[in-house]
N, C-alpha and C positions, 0 to 999 in steps of 0.2 A: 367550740369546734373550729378547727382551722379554717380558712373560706376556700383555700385550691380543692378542700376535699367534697366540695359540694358543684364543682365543676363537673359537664357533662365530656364526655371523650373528646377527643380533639379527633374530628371527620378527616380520614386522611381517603382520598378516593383512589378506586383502584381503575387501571388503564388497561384497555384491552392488550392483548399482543401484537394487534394488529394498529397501535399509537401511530406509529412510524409512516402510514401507508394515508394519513390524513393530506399533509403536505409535500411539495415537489421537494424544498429544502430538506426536510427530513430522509426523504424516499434518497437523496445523493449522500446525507449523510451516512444514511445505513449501509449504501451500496459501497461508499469507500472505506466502511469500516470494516464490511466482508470481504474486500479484497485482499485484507489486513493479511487474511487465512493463505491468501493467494502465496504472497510475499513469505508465509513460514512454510509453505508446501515448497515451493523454490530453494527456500534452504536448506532444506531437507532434503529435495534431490541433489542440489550440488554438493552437499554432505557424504550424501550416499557415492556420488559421483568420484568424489577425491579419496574415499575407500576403497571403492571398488580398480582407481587409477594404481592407488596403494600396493594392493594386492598382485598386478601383474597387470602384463599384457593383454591377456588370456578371459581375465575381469572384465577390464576397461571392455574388451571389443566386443562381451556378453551386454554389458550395462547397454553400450552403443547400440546395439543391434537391437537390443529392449526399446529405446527410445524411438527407431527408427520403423517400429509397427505401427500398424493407425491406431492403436490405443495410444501408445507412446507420442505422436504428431499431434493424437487429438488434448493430449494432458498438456505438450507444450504449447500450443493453440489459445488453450484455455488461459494458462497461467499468462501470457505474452501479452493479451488480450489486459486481462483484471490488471496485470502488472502495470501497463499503460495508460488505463484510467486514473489505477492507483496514483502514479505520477502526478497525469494531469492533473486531477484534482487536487493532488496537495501542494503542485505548484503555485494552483490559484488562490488557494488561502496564506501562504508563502507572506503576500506581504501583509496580510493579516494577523501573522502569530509571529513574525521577525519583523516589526517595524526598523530602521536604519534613521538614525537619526544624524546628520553633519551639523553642528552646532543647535541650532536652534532650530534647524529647518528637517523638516521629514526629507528622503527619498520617497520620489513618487514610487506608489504602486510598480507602476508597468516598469518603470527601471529595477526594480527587484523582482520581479518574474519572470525576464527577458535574463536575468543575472542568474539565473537559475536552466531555464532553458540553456541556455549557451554555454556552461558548466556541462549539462547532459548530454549538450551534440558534441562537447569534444571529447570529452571521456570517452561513449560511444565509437567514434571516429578513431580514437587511440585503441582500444579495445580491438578493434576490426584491424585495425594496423597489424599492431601486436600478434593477431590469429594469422594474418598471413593471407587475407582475403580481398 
């Protein structure tokens, strides 16, 4: 007889659903991954948004007028909120998951998360230009 066939199962254990809620790492990991949801709800609205622009004038200043009810304030609220943790946080793993390397020598950390910030503050800034505000 073969000898694997006299092996006992292989113990694979099962994790509660509540795994995540053990540690503080965890608990930031899950929370940026939920925001994930944040980030496709947004596209979705600007989606919706550039149909409705599509469609007319008439659209557009229904869609507007939707967004400008406290439901609509409180979903941009929400999203604006998750969307800028979103950021944060994955600027701060940033030089974590994109190391830079100049010959032999790394880029420190904080000069590729400062390279990232400053990327977003002018884009922003050009954005805001752009809108006329």
């Amino acid at each position: 007889m073969h000898p694997a066939q006299h092996r006992p199962p292989a113990h694979r254990p099962t994790l509660p659903a509540t795994w995540w809620l053990r540690q503080p790492g965890y608990r930031r990991y899950m929370a940026r991954e939920l925001t994930s949801i944040a980030v496709a709800g947004l596209a979705c609205l600007m989606t919706i948004g550039l149909l409705r622009l599509a469609q007319g004038p008439a659209a557009w200043d229904d869609f507007r007028a939707a967004l400008a009810t406290p439901l609509g304030i409180t979903l941009l609220s929400a999203l604006t909120l998750a969307l800028g943790y979103h950021s944060l946080s994955w600027f701060a793993l940033a030089p974590s998951t994109m190391p830079v390397w100049i010959g032999s020598r790394r880029l420190p950390s904080a000069w590729i998360a400062a390279g990232h910030y400053l990327v977003w503050i002018a884009l922003s800034v050009a954005i805001v230009r752009l809108a006329g505000l």
